[in-house]
N, C-alpha and C positions, 0 to 999 in steps of 0.2 A: 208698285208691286201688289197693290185692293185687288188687281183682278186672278193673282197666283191666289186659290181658294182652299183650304184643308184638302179638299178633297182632291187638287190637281197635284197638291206635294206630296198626299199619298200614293197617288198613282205615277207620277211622276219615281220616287222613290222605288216603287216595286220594280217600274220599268229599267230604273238602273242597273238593279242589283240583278234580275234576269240575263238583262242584255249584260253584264258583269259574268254572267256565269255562261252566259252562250258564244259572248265574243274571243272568252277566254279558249274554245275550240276552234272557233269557226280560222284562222288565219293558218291552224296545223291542221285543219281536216284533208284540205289537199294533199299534204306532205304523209297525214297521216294512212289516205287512206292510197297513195301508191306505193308505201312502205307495205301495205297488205296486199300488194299484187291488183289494185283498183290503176286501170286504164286511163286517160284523158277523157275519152271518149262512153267510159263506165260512169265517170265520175260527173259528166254533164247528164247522162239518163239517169243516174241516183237523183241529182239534184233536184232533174226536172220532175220525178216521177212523184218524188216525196213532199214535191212543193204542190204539185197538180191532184193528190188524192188527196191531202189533210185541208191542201187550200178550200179545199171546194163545201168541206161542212162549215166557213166562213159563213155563207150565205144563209145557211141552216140556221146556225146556229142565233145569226145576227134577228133573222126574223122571229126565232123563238125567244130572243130578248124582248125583241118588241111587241110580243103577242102577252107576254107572262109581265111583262111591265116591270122587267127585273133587271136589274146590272151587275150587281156585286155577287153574287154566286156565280156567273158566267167568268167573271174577273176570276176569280178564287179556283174553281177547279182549272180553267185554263193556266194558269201560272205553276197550279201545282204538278199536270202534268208535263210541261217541261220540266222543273225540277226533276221530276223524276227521271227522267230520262238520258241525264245525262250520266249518270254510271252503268247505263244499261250498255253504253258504246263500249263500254271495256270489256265485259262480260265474255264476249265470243267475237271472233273477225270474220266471222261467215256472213256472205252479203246478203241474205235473206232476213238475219238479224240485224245487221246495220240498218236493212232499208226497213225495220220495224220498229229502231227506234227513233232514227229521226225520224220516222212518221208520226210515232207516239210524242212528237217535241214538235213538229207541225200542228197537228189536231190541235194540241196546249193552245196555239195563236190561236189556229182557227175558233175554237171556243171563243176566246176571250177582244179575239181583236175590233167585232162587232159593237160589245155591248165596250168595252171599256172607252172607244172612241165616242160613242155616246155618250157616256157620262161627264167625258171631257167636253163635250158641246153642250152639253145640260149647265156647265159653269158658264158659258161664255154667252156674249151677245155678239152681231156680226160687227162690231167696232171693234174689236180685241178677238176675233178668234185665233188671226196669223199669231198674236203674242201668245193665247195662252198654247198652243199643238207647236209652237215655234221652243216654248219653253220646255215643254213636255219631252220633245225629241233631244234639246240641248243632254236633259237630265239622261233619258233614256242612251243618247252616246256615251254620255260621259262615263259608261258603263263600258263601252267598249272600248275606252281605254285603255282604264283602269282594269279590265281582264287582261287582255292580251297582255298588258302591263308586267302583270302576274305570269304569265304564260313563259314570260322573255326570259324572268329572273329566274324559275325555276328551270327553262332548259339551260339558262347559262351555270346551273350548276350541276343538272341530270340530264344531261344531253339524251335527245332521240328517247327521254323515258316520257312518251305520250299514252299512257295506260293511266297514271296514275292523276293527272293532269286532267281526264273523266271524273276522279273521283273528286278532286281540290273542288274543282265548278260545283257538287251539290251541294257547297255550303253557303254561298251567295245564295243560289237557286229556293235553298230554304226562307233565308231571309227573305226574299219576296214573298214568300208564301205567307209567311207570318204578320209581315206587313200591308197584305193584300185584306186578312182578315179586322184590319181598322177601316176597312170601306162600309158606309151607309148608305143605302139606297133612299135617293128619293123619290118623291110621288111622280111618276111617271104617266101621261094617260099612252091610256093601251088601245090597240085598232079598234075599232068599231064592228070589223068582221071576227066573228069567233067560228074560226074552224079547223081542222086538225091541218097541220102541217106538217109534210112530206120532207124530204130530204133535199127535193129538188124545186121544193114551193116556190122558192125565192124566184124564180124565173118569171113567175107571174108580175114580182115588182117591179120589173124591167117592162113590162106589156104598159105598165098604167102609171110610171114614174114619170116626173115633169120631160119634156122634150127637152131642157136645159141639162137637164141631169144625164140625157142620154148620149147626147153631144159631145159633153166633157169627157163623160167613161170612153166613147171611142177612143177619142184620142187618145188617152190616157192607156187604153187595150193596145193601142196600134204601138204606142212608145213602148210599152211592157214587150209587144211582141220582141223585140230585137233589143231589149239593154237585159244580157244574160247578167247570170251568179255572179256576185264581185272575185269570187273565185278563178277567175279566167283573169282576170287583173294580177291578182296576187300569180301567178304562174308565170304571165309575162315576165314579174317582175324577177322570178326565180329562173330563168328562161334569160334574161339579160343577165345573168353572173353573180345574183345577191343570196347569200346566203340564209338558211334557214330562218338563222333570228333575226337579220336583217329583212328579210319578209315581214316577220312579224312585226320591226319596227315601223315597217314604212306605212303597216297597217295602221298600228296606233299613232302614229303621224297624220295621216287623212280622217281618224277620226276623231282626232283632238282638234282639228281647224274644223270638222262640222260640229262638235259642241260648241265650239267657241263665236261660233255664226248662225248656229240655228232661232237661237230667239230674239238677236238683233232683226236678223233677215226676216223674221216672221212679226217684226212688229213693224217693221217697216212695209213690209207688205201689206198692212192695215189701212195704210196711207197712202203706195199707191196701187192698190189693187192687186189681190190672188193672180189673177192672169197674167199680170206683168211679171210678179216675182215668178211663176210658174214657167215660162217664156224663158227670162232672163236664164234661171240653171239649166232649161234643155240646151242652151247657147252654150254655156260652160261643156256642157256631157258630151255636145259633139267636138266641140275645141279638143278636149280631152280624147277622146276615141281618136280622133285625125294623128292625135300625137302618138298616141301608143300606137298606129297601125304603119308608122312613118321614123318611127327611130328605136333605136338598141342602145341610147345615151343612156345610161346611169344617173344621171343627175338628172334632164330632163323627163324620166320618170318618175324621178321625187320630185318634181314639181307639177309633173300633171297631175300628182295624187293629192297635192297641193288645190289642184281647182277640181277635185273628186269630189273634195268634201266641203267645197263650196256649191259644187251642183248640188248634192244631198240633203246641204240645208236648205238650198231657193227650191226647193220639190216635195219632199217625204210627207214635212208636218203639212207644206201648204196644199199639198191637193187631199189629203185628209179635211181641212177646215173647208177648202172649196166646195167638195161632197158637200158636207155636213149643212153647210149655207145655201145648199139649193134644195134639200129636202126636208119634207115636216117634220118638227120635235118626236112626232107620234111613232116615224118610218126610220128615225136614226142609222138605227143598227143594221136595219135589212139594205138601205142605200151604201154604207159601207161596205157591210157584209156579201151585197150583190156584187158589189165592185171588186173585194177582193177577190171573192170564188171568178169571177172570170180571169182578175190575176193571177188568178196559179196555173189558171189551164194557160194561158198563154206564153208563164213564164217558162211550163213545161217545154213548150214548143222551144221558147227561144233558148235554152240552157242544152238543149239537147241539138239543136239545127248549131247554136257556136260551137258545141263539141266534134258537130262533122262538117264543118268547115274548118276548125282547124286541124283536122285530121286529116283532111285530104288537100286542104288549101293552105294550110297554115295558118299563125298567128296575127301576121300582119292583116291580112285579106278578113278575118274576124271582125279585127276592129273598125276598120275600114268600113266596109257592109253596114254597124251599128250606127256611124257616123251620119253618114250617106242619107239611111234612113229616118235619124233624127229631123233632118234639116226638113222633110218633107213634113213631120210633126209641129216643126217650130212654125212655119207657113198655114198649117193647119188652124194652130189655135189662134193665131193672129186674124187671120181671116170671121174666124168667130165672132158673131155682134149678140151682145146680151142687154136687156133691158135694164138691169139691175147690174150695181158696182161690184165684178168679183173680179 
């Protein structure tokens, strides 16, 4: 445990108590937001729209870390504005203001998800990074357990009172906050080019980024295109007969088996290479999509969600480390940061494209599709020949 560092169980910690305070919605947002007269089809264009405009100052923001040679301030305002955001959802049910404050809880990442992955690669060397972003993620679920957790035992006593359940999450939310403010930045070297930075700069990093690095983000873009919100998961599973808090169980069921295998799986990915472990879970996400596009079993759906959150773990932390390991100390956060901003526009696309397929094609033909096109991902990266062991 030499290479878990102050600074990774710091961050590690904030991301718990966040993901603590975000998971503790995210499993009744569906539920909660077609109790407000939100659509199937409303609630994949919320998802995708609020992922795609905050996603995208990722890129910004990541390259203004690495220009200002700074971490911890990027970390700190971004966690606080999630925090804050979460009592803003109870506020008003008018969808103008929903779709501003999950934005306002988007942006938070977007700030923060640049430079804090940086910092987390600023601890490690390429022998240990699957263990330490393996660990990281462990702690960070272990957050969404332990929400939803939360979430279960309150509506098992306040049924359908999802108002107030906005308000419980700002108290985690704070706690990040406060434990965000024990982060220290270290010396960082900063680009060598000094010059202002646009909103849209980051596009440039992608013109002059290793051709290794470019490769990976494909792919990486092409899988993002078609594996929508977990939210279409959890609907399924409300959709096959399981009741509200039974949703929310099976939730914190698949995220308790990816705490519990995230920084096995990411240390062992050290040993035998990022792309294998990377490989190995698109294997699991399409096994999984084929099942849920092919059965209405009850059980058989607690068990895909079962290898849900084994995909999650062989993916999340490790193509985070993988970036990280093909770009310079100097470009950290712009390489993340660029990678995420294309993730959100694509994720826009694919959260909003499963919502009109299953609106007019249904649920099965959904999952199916995502399946489908994994398999063509998984061929992808296999095919890829790299000089160097990732």
């Amino acid at each position: 445990m030499k290479t878990i560092t102050r600074t990774v169980w710091i961050l590690s910690l904030v991301s718990l108590f966040t993901d603590m305070a975000s998971e503790m919605l995210y499993p009744i947002m569906p539920i909660y937001l077609k109790s407000i007269g939100f659509s199937i089809l409303l609630i994949g264009v919320l998802e995708g729209l609020v992922e795609a405009v905050a996603g995208l100052s990722k890129g910004y923001f990541g390259q203004l870390s690495d220009s200002k040679a700074k971490r911890a301030p990027f970390v700190q305002l971004g966690y606080s504005l999630s925090a804050l955001s979460k009592p803003m959802m109870a506020f008003f049910v008018y969808p103008l203001w929903i779709f501003f404050a999950r934005t306002v809880d988007r942006l938070g990442k977007g700030i923060r998800t640049g430079a804090r992955d940086a910092m987390l690669s600023g601890e490690t060397n390429k022998a240990n990074k699957g263990k330490v972003f393996g660990f990281h993620r462990s702690m960070d679920t272990f957050g969404a357990v332990l929400g939803p957790a939360l979430a279960l035992l309150y509506l098992y006593f306040y049924p359908e009172d999802y108002i107030n359940l906005f308000f419980i999450a700002f108290i985690p939310g704070v706690l990040a906050v406060i434990a965000s403010f024990l982060l220290k930045d270290k010396k960082v070297e900063t680009i060598s080019e000094k010059k202002n930075i646009s909103f849209f700069s980051f596009i440039n990093y992608w013109k002059k980024s290793p051709s290794e690095y470019r490769k990976v983000v494909l792919g990486l873009l092409f899988f993002a295109l078609f594996n929508s919100s977990d939210v279409f998961l959890l609907l399924k599973a409300k959709d096959a007969g399981l009741e509200d808090t039974w949703v929310i169980g099976i939730y914190i069921f698949y995220n308790l088996i990816y705490a519990l295998t995230a920084f096995p799986l990411g240390n062992f990915a050290d040993k035998i290479g990022l792309k294998k472990m990377f490989v190995f879970g698109l294997v699991i996400f399409s096994l999984v999509y084929f099942g849920m596009g092919l059965t209405t079993n009850l059980y058989l759906i607690i068990a895909l969600f079962f290898g849900y959150g084994i995909y999650a773990a062989a993916t999340e932390g490790i193509s985070k480390a993988w970036i990280t390991n093909i770009s310079k100390d100097e470009n950290t956060a712009t390489a993340v940061g660029t990678y995420s901003a294309f993730q959100s526009i694509v994720a826009m696309i694919a959260s909003v494209m499963a919502g009109l397929i299953w609106f007019y094609l249904g649920a099965n033909v959904t999952f199916l599709v995502t399946a489908i096109a994994t398999i063509g991902v998984i061929v992808y990266f296999l095919k890829l020949d790299f000089t160097q062991k990732n």
